[in-house]
PQR file with spaces between the fields and no chain letter, atoms N, CA, C, O and H, PARSE charges and radii, in Angstrom:
ATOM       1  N    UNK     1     104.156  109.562   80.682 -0.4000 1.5000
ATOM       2  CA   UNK     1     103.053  110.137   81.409 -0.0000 2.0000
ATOM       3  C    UNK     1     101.758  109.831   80.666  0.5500 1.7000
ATOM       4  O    UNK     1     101.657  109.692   79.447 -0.5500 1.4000
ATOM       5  N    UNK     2     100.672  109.737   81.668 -0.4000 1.5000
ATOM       6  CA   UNK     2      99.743  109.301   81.075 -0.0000 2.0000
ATOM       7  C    UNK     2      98.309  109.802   81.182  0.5500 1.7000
ATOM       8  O    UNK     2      97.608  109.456   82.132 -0.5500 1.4000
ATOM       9  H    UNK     2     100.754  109.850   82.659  0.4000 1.0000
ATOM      10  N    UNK     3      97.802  110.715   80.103 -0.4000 1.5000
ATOM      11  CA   UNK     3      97.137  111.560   80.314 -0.0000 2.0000
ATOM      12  C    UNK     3      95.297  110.960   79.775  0.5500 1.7000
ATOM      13  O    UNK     3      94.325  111.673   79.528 -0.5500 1.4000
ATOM      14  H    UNK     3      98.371  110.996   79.331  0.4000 1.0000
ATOM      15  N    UNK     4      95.410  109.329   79.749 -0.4000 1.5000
ATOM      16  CA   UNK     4      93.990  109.251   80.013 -0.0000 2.0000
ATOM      17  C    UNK     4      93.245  108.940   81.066  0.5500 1.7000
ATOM      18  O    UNK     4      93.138  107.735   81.291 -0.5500 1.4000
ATOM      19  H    UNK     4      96.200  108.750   79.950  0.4000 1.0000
ATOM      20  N    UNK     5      92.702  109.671   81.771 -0.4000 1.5000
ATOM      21  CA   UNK     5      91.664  109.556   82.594 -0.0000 2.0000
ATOM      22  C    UNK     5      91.719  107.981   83.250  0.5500 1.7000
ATOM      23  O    UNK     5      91.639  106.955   82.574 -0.5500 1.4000
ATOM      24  H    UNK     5      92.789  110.650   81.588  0.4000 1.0000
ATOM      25  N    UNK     6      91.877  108.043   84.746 -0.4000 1.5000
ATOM      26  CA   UNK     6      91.452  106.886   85.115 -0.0000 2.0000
ATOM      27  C    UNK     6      90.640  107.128   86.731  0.5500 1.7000
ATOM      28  O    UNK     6      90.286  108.247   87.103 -0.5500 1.4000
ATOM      29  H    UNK     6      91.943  108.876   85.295  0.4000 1.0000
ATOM      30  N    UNK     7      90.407  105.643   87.708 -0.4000 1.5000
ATOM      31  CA   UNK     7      89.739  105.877   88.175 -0.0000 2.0000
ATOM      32  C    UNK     7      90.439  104.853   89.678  0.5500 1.7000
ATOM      33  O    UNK     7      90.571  103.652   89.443 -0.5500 1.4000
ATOM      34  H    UNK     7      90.695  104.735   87.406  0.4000 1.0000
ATOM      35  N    UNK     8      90.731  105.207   90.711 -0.4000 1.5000
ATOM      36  CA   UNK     8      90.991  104.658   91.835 -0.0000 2.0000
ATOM      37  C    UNK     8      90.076  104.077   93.136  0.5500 1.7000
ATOM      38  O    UNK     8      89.395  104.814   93.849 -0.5500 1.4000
ATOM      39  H    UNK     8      90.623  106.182   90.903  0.4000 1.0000
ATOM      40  N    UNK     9      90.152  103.122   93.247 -0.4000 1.5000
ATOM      41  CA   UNK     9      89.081  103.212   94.999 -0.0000 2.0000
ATOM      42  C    UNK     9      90.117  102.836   95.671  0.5500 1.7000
ATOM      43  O    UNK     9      91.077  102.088   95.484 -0.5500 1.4000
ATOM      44  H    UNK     9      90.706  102.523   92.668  0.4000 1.0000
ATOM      45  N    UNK    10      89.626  103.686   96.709 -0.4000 1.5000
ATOM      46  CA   UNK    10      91.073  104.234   97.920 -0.0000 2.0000
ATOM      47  C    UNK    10      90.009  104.238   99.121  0.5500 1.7000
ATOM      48  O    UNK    10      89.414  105.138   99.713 -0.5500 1.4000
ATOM      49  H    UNK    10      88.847  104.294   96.860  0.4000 1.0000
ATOM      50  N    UNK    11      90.039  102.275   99.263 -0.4000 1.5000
ATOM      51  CA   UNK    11      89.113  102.548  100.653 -0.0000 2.0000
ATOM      52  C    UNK    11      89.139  103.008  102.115  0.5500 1.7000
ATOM      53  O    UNK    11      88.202  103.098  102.909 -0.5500 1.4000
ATOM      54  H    UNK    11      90.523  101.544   98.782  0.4000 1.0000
ATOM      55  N    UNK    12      90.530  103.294  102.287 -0.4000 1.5000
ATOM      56  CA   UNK    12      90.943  104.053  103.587 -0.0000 2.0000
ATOM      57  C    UNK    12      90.497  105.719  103.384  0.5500 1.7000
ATOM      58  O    UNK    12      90.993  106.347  104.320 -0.5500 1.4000
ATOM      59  H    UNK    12      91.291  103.221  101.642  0.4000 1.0000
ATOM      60  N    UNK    13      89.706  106.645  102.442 -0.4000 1.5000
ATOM      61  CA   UNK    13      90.064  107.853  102.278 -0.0000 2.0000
ATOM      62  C    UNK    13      88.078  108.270  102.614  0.5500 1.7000
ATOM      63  O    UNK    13      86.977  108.280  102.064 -0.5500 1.4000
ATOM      64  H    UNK    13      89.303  106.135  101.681  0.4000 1.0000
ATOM      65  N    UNK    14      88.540  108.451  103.466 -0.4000 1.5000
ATOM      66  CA   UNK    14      87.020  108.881  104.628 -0.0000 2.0000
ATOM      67  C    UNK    14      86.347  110.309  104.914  0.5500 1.7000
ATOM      68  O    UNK    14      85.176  110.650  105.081 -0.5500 1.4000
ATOM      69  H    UNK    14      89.434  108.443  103.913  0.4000 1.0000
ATOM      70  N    UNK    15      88.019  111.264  104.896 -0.4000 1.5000
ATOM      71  CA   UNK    15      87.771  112.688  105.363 -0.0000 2.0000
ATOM      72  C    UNK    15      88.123  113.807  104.342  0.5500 1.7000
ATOM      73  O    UNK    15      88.351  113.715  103.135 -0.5500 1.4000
ATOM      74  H    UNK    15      88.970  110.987  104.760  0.4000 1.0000
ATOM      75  N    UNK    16      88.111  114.522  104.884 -0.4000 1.5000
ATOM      76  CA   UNK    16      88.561  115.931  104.235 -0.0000 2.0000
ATOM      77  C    UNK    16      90.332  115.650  104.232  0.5500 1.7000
ATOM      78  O    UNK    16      91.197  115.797  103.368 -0.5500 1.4000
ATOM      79  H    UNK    16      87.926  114.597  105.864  0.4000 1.0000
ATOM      80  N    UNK    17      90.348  115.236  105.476 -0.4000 1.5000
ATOM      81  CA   UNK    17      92.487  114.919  105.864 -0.0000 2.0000
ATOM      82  C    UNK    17      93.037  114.170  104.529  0.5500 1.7000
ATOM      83  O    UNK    17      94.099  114.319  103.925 -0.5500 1.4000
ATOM      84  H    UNK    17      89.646  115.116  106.178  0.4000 1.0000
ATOM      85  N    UNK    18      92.192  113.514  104.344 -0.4000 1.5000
ATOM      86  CA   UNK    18      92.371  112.250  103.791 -0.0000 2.0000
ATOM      87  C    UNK    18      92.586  112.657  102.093  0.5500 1.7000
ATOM      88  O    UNK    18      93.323  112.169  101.237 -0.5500 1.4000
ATOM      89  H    UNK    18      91.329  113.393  104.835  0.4000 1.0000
ATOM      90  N    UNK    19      91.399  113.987  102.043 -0.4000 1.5000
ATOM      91  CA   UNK    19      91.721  114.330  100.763 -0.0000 2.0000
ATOM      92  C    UNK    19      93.080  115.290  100.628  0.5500 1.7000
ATOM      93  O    UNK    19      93.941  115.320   99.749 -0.5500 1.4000
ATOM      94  H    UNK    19      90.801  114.384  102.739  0.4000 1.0000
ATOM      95  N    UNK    20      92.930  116.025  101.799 -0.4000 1.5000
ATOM      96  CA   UNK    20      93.817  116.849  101.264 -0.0000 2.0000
ATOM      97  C    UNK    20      95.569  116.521  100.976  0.5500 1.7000
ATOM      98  O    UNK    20      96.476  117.137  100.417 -0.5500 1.4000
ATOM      99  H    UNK    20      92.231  116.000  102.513  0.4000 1.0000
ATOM     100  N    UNK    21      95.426  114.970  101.820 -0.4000 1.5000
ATOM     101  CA   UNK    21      96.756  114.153  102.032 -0.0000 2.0000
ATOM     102  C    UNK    21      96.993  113.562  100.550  0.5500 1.7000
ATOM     103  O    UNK    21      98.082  113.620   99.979 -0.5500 1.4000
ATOM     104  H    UNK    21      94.689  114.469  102.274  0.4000 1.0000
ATOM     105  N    UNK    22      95.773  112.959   99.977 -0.4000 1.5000
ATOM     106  CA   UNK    22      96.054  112.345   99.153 -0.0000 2.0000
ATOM     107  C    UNK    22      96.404  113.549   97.699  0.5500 1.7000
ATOM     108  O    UNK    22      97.319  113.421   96.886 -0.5500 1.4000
ATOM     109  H    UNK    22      94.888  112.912  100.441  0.4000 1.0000
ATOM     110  N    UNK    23      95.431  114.593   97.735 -0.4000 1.5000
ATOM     111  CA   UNK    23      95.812  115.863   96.608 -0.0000 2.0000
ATOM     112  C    UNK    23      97.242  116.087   96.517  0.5500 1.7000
ATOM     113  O    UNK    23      97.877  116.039   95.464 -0.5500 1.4000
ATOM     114  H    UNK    23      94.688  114.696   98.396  0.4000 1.0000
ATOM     115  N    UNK    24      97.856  116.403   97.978 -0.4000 1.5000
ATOM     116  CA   UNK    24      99.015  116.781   97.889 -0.0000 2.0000
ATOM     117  C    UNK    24      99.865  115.385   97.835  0.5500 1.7000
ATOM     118  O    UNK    24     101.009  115.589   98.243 -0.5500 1.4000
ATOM     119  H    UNK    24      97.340  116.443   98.834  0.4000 1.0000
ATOM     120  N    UNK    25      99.755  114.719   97.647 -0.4000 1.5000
ATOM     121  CA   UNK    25     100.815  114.004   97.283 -0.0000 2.0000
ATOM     122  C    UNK    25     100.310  113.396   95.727  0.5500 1.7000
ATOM     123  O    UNK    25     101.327  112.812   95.354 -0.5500 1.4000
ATOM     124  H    UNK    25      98.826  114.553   97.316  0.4000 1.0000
ATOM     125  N    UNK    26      99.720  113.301   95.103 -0.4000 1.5000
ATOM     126  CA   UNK    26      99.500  113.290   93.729 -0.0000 2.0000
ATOM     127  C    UNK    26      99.665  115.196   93.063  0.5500 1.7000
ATOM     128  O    UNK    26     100.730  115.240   92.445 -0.5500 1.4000
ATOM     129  H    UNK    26      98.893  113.775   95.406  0.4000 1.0000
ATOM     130  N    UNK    27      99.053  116.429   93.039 -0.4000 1.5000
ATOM     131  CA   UNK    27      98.919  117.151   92.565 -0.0000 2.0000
ATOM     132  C    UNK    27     100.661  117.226   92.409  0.5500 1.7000
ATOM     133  O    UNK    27     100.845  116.461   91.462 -0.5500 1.4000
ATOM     134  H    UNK    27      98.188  116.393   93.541  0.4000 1.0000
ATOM     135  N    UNK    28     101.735  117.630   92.741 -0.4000 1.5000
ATOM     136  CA   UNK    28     102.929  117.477   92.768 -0.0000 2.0000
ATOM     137  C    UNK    28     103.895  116.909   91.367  0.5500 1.7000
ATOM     138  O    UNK    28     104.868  117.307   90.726 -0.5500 1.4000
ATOM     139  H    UNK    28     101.586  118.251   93.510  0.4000 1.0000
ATOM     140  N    UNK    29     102.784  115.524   91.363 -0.4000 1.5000
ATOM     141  CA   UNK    29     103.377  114.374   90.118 -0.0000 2.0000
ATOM     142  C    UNK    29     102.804  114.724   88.773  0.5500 1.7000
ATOM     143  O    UNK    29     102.922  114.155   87.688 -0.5500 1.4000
ATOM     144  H    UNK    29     101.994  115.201   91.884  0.4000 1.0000
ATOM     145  N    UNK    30     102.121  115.864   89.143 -0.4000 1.5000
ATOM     146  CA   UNK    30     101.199  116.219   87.536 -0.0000 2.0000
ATOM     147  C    UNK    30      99.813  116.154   87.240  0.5500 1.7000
ATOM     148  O    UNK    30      99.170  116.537   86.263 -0.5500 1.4000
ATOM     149  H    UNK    30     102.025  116.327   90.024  0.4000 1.0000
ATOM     150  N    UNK    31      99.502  115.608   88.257 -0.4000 1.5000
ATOM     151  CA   UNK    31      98.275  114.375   88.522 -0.0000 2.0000
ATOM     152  C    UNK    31      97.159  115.642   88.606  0.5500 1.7000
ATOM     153  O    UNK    31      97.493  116.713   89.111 -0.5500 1.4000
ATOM     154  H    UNK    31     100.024  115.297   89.051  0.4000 1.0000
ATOM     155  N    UNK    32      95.660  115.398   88.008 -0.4000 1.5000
ATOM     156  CA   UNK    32      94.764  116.364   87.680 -0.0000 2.0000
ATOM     157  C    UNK    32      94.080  115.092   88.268  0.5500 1.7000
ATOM     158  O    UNK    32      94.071  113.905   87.941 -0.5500 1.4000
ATOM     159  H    UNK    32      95.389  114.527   87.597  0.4000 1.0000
ATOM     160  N    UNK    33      93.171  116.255   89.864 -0.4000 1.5000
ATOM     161  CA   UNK    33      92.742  114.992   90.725 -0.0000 2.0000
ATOM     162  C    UNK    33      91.206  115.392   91.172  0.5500 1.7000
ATOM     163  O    UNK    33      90.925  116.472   91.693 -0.5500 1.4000
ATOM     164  H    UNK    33      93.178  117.219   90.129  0.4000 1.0000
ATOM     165  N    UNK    34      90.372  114.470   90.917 -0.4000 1.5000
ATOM     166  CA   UNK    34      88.505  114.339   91.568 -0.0000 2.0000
ATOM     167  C    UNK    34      88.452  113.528   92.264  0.5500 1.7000
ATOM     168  O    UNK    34      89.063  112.465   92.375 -0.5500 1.4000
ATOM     169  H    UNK    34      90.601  113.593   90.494  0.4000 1.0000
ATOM     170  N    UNK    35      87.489  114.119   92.933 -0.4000 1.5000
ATOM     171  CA   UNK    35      87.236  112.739   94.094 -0.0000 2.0000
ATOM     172  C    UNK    35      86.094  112.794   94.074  0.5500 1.7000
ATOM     173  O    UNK    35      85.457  113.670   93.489 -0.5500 1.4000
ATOM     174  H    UNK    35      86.993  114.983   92.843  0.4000 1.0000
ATOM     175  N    UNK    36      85.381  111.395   95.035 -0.4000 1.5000
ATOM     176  CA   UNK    36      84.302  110.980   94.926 -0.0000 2.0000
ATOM     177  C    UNK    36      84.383  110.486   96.849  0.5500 1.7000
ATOM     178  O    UNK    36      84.549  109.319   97.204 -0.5500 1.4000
ATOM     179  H    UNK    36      85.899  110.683   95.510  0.4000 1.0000
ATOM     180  N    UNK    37      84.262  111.386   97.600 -0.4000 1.5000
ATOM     181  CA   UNK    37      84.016  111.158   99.018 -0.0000 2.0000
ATOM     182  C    UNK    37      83.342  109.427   99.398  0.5500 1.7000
ATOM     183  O    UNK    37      83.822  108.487  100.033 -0.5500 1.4000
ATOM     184  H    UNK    37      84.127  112.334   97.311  0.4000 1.0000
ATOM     185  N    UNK    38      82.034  109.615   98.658 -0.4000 1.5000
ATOM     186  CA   UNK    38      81.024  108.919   99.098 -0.0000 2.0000
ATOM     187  C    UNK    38      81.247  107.594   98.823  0.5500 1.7000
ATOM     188  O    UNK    38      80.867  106.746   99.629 -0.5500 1.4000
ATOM     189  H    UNK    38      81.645  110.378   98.142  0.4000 1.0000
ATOM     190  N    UNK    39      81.988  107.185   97.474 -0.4000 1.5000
ATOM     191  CA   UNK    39      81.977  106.007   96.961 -0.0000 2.0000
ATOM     192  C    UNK    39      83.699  105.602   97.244  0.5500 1.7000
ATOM     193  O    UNK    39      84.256  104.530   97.007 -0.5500 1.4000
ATOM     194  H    UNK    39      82.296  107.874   96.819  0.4000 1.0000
ATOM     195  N    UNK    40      84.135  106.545   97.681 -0.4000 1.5000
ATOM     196  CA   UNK    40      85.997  106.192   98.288 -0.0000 2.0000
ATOM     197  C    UNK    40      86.762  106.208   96.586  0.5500 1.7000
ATOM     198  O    UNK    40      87.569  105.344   96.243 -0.5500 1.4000
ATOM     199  H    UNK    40      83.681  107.415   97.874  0.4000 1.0000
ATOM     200  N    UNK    41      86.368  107.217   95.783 -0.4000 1.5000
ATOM     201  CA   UNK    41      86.965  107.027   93.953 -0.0000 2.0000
ATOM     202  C    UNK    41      87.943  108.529   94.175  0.5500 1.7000
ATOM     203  O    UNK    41      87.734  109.593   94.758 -0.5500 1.4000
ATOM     204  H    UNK    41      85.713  107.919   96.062  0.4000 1.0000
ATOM     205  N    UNK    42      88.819  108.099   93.564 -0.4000 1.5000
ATOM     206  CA   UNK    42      89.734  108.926   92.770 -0.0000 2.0000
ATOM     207  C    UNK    42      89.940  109.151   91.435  0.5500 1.7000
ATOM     208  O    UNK    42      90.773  108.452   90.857 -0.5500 1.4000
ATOM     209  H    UNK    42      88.989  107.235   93.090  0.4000 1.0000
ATOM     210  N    UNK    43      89.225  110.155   90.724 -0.4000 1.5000
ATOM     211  CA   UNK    43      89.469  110.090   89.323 -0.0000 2.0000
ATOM     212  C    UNK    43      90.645  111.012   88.374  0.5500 1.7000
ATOM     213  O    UNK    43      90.425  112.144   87.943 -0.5500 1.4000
ATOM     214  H    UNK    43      88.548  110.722   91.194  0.4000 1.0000
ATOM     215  N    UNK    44      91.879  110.259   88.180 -0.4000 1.5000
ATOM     216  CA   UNK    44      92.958  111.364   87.584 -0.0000 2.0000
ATOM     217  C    UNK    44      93.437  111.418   85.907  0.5500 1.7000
ATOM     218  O    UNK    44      92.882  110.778   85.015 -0.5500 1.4000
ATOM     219  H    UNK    44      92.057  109.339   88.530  0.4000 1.0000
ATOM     220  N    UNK    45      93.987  111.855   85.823 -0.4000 1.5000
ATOM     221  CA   UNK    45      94.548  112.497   84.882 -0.0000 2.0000
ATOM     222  C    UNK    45      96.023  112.792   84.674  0.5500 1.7000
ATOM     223  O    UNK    45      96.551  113.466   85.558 -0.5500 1.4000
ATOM     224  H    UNK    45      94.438  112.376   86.548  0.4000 1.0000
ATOM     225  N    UNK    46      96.692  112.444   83.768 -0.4000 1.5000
ATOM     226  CA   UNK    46      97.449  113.159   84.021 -0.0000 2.0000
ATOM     227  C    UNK    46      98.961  112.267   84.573  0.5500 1.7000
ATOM     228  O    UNK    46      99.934  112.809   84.049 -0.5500 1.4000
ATOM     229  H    UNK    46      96.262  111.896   83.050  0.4000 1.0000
ATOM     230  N    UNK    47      99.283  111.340   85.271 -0.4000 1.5000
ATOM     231  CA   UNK    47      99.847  110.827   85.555 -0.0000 2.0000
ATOM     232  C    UNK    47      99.753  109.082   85.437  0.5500 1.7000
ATOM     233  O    UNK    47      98.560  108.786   85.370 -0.5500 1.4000
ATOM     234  H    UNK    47      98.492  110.900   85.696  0.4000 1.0000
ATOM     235  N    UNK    48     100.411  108.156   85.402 -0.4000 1.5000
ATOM     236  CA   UNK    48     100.335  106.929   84.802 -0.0000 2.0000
ATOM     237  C    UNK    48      99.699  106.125   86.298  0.5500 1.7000
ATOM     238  O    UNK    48      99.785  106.591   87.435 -0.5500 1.4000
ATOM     239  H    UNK    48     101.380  108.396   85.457  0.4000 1.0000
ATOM     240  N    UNK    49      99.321  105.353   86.067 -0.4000 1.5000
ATOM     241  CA   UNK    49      98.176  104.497   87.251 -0.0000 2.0000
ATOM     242  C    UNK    49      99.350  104.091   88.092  0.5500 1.7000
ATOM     243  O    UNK    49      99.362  104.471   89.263 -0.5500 1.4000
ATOM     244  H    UNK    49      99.251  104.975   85.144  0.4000 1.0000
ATOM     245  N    UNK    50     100.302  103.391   87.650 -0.4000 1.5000
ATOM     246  CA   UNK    50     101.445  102.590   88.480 -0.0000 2.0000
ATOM     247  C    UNK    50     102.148  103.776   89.475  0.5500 1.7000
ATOM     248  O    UNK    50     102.291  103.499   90.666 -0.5500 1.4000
ATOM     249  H    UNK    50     100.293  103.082   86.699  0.4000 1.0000
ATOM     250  N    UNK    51     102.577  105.084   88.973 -0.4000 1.5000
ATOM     251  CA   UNK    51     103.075  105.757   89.831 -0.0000 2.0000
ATOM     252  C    UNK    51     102.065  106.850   90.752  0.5500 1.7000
ATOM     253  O    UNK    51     102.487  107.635   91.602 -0.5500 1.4000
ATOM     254  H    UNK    51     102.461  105.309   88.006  0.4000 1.0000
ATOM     255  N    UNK    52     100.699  106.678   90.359 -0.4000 1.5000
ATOM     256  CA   UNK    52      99.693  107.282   91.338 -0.0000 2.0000
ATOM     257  C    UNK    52      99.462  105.828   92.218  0.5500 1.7000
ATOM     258  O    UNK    52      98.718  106.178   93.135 -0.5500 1.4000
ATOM     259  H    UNK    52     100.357  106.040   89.669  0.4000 1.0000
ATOM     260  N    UNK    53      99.706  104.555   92.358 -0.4000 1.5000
ATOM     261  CA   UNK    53      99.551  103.647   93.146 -0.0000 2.0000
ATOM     262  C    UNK    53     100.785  103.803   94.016  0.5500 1.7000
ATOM     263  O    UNK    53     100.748  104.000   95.231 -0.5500 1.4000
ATOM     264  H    UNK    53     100.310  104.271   91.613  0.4000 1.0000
ATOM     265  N    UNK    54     101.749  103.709   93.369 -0.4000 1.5000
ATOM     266  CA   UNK    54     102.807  103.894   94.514 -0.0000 2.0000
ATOM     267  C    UNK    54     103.179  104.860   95.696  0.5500 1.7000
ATOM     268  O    UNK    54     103.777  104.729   96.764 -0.5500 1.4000
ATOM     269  H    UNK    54     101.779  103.549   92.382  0.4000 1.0000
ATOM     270  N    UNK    55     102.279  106.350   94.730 -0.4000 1.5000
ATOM     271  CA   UNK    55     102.261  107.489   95.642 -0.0000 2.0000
ATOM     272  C    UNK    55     101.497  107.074   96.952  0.5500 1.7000
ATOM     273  O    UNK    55     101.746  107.229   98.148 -0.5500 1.4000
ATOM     274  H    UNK    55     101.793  106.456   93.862  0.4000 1.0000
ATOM     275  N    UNK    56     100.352  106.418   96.174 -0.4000 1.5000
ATOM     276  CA   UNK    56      99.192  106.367   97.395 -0.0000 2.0000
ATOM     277  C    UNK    56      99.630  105.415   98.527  0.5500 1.7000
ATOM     278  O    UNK    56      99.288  105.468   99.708 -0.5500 1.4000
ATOM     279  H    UNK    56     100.150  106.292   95.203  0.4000 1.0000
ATOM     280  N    UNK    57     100.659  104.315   97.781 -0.4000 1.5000
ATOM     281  CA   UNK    57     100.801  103.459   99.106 -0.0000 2.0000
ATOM     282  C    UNK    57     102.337  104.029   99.886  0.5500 1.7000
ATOM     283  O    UNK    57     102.760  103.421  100.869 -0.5500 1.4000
ATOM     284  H    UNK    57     100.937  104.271   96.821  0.4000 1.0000
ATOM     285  N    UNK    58     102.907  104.956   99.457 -0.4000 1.5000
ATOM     286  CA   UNK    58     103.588  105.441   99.793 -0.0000 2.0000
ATOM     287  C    UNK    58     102.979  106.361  101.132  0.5500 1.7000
ATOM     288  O    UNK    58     103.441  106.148  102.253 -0.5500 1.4000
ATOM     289  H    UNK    58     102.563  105.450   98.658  0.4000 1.0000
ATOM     290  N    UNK    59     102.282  107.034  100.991 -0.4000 1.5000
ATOM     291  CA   UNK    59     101.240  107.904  102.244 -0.0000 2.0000
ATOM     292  C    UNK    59     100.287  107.140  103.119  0.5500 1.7000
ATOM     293  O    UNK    59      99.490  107.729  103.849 -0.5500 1.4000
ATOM     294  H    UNK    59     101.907  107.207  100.081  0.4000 1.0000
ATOM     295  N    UNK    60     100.358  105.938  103.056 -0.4000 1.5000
ATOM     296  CA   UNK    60      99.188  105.185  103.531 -0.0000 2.0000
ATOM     297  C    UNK    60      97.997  104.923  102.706  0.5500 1.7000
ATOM     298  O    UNK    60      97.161  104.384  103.431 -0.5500 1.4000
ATOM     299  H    UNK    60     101.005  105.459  102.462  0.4000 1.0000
ATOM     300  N    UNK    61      97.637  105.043  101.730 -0.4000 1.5000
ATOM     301  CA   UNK    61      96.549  104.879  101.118 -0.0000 2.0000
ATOM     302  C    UNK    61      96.535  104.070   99.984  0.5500 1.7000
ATOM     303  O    UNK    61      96.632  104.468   98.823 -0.5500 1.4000
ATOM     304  H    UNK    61      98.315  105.482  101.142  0.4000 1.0000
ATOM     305  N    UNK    62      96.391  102.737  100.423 -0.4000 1.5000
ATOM     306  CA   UNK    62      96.825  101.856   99.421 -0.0000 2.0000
ATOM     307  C    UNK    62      95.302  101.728   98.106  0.5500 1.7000
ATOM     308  O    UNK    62      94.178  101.710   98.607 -0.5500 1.4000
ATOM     309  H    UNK    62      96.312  102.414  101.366  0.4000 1.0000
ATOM     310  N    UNK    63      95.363  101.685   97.253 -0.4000 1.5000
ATOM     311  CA   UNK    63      94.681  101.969   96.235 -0.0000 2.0000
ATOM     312  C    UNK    63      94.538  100.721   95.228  0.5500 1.7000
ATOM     313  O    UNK    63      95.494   99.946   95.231 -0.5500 1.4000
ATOM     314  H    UNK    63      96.276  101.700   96.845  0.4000 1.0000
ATOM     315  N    UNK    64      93.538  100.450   94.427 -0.4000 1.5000
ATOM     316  CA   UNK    64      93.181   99.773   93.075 -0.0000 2.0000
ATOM     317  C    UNK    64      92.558  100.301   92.276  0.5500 1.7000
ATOM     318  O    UNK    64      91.725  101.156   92.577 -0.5500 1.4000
ATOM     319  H    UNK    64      92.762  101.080   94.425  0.4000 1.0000
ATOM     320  N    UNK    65      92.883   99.802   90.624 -0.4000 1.5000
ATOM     321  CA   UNK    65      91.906  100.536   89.676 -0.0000 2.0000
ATOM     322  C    UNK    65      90.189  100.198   89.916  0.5500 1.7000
ATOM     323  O    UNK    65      89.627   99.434   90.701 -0.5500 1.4000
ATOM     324  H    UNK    65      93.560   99.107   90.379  0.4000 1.0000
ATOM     325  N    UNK    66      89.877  100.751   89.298 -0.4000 1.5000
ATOM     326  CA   UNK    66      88.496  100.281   89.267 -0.0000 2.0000
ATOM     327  C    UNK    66      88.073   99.946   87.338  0.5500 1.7000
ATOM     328  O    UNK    66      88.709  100.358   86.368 -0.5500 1.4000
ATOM     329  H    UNK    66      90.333  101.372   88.661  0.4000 1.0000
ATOM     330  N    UNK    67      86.900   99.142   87.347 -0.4000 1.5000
ATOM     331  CA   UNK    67      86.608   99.038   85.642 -0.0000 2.0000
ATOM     332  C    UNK    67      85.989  100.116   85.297  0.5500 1.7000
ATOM     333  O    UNK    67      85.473  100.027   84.183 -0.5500 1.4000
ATOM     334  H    UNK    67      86.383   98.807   88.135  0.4000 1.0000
ATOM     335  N    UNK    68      85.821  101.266   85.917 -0.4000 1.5000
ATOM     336  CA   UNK    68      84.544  101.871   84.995 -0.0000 2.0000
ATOM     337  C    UNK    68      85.733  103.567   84.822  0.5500 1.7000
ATOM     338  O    UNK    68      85.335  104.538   84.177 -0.5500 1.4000
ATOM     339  H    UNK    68      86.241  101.338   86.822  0.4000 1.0000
């Protein structure tokens, strides 16, 4: 598990649905989760990048890291 801070753009994630779809299916895995509506970012914690990618494309929300 991997508890440094990283950062997702999840350009399908538009709404409120969208957050609350994506919370609940990361909060579950351990995952300590921010979002960023405006810019489509996910910033977590807490869980390793590879299995918060799989979650996401697992629900529809296919995801990449970002550099910053």
């Amino acid at each position: 598990m991997s508890t440094t801070p990283f950062t997702l753009q999840v350009p399908d994630m538009h709404c409120d649905h969208c957050r609350h779809s994506i919370e609940s299916a990361l909060s579950p895995l351990g995952a300590s989760v921010a979002f960023d509506m405006e810019t489509r970012q996910v910033k977590l914690a807490g869980i390793s990048p590879d299995v918060a990618l799989a979650a996401l494309a697992q629900i529809g929300y296919p995801a990449s890291p970002t550099d910053s």
